[in-house]
C-alpha positions in Angstrom: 236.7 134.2 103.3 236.6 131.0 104.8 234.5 127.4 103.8 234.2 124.5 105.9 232.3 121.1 104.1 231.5 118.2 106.1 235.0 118.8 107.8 235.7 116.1 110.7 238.7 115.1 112.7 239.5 112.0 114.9 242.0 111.1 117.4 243.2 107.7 119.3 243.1 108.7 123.0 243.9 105.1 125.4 243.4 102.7 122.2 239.8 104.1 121.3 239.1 107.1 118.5 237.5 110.1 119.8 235.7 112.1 117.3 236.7 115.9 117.4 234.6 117.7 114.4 231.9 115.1 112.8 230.9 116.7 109.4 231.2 120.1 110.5 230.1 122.8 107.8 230.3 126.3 107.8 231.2 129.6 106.1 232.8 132.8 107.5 233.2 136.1 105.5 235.7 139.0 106.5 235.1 141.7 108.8 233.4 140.0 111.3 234.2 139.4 115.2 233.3 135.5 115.6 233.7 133.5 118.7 233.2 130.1 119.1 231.9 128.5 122.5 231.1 125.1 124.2 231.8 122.8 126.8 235.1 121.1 127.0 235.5 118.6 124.0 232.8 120.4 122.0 236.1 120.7 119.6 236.6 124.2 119.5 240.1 123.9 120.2 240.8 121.5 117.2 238.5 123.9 114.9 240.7 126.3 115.8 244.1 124.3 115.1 242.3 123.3 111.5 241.6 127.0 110.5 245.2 127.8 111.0 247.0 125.1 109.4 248.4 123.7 112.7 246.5 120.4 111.8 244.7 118.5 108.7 241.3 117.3 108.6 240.4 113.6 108.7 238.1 114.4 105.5 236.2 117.4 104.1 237.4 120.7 102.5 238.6 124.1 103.8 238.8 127.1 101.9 240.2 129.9 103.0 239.8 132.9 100.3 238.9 130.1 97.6 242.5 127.9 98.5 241.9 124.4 99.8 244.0 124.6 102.9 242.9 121.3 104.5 245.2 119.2 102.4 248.7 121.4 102.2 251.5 119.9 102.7 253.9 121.3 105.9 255.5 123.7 103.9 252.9 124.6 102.5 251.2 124.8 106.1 253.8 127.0 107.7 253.7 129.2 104.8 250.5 129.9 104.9 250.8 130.1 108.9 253.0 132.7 108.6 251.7 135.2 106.2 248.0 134.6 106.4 247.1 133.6 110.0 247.9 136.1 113.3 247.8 133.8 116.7 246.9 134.9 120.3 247.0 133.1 122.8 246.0 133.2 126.2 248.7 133.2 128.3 250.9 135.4 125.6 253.8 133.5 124.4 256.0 136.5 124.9 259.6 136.2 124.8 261.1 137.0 128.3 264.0 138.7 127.2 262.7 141.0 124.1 261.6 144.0 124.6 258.1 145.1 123.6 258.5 146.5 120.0 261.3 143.1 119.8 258.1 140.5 121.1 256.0 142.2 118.1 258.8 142.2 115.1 259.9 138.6 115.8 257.6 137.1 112.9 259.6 139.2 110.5 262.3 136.7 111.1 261.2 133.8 109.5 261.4 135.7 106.4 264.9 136.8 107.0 263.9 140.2 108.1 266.3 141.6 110.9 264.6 142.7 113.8 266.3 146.2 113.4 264.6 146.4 109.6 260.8 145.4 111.4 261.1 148.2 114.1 259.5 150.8 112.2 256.6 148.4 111.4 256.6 147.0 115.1 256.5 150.7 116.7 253.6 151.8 114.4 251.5 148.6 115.3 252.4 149.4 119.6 251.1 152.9 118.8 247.9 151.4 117.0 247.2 149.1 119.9 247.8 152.1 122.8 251.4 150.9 123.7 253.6 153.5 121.6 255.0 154.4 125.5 255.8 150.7 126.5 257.8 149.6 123.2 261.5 149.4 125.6 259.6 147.6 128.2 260.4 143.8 128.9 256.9 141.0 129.5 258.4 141.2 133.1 257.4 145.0 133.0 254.0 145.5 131.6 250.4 144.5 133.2 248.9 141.3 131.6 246.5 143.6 129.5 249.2 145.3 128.3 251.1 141.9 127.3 248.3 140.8 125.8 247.6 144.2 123.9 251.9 143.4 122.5 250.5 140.0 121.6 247.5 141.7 119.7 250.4 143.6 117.7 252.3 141.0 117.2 249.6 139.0 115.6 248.9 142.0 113.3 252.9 142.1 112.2 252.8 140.2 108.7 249.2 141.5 108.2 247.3 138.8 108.2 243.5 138.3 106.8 242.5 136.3 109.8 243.0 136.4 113.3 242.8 133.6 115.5 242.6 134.2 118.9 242.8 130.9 121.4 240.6 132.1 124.9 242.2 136.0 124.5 240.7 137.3 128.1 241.4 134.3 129.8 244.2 135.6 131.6 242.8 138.8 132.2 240.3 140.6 134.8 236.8 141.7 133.4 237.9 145.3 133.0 241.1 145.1 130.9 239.0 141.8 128.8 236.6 144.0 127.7 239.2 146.7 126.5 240.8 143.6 124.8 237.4 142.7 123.3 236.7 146.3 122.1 240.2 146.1 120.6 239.9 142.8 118.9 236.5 144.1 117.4 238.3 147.0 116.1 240.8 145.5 114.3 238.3 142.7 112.8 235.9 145.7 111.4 238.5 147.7 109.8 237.4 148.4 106.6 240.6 148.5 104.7 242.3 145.3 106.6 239.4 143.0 105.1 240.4 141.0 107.8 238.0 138.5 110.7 239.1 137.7 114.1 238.1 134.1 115.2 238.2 133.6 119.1 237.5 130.5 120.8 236.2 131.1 124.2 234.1 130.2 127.3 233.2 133.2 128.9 229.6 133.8 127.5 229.6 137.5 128.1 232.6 137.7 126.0 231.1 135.8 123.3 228.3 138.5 123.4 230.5 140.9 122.0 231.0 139.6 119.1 229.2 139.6 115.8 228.1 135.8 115.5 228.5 133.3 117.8 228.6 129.8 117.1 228.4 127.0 119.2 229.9 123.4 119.2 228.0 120.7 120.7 229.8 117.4 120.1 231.8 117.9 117.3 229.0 119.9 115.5 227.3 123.0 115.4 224.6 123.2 117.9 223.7 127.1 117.2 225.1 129.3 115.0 223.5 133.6 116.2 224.2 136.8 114.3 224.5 139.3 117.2 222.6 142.4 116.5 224.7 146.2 117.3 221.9 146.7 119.8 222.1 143.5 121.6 225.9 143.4 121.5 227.3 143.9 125.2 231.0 144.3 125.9 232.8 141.4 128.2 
């Protein structure tokens, strides 16, 4: 599903270029879990920006389902945002004053969808992700599992081939992460979805629950591990 060749990325921070990804290569097929760990300014984060279109490599190529993404233009780029990438984030991004079933039919509108045409669509994807009961119910009235469980849903609403999830238990305690965990693995090994789930994290245990975990040293990949069903552990 997805190619990365001798990708890298650079920024000016204070006058002086600091190298985010330096050459990295790697491939990623569909229906697989991955996370990706490190320490802080290993470059996951700006791997994860690359992957969905939210920024453009220095130099190198990435494919994504055999389309060079790495060089779109920003139409292009939000196009290809919207209907091929799902994004969670880790402190939600909810908006305060939708309800539930609103929060997960808002992508819809980009399209010039009205929010009453998307319910349908939005209700089936709460029932999917256990929140059929909660779809009236304002951020300001659910748990933070439960927000990020609407989140989940809302990422799912233009059904997307790849999710990209940005440090998805952060927010959460150890008991509602794993259910988020279980969830996310769910939705990357559903057969008929074709779809992988991406999640850039640093809780190791997390990680562990995945199907392959790669790390980032230094703008490259320091270990890349296939995670057998019997070693997997949930977060």
């Amino acid at each position: 599903m997805i190619e990365l060749t001798q990708v890298t990325r650079h920024y000016r921070v204070g006058g002086q270029q600091v190298t985010a990804l330096d050459g990295i290569s790697l491939e990623v097929g569909s229906g697989l879990f991955v996370s990706v760990v490190g320490p802080s300014g290993a470059g996951k984060s700006t791997l994860l920006h690359l992957l969905g279109a939210l920024d453009s490599p220095d130099s190198g190529s990435i494919r994504f389902e055999g389309e060079e993404i790495g060089s779109l233009d920003d139409e292009r780029q939000s196009a290809f945002r919207r209907h091929k990438v799902g994004f969670i984030f880790q402190f939600f991004n909810l908006l305060p004053t939708l309800s539930a079933w609103e929060n997960v039919a808002v992508p819809t509108l980009l399209d010039g969808v009205r929010l009453r045409t998307a319910k349908p669509a939005a209700l089936a994807l709460l029932d999917l992700v256990g929140l059929g009961n909660r779809a009236e119910h304002r951020p300001s009235e659910l748990s933070g599992g439960q927000m990020q469980r609407v989140a989940i849903a809302r990422a799912l609403m233009m059904d997307p081939p790849l999710i990209l999830a940005d440090e998805p238990t952060g927010n959460l305690d150890s008991t509602t992460g794993a259910a988020i965990m279980e969830l996310l693995g769910d939705i990357a090994h559903d057969t008929d979805a074709r779809r992988s789930a991406i999640m850039v994290t640093h809780n190791l245990d997390a990680a562990r629950a995945t199907d392959r975990v790669i790390t980032l040293r230094d703008g490259l990949v320091g270990s890349d591990e296939s995670i057998t069903a019997r070693s997997r552990v949930r977060a």
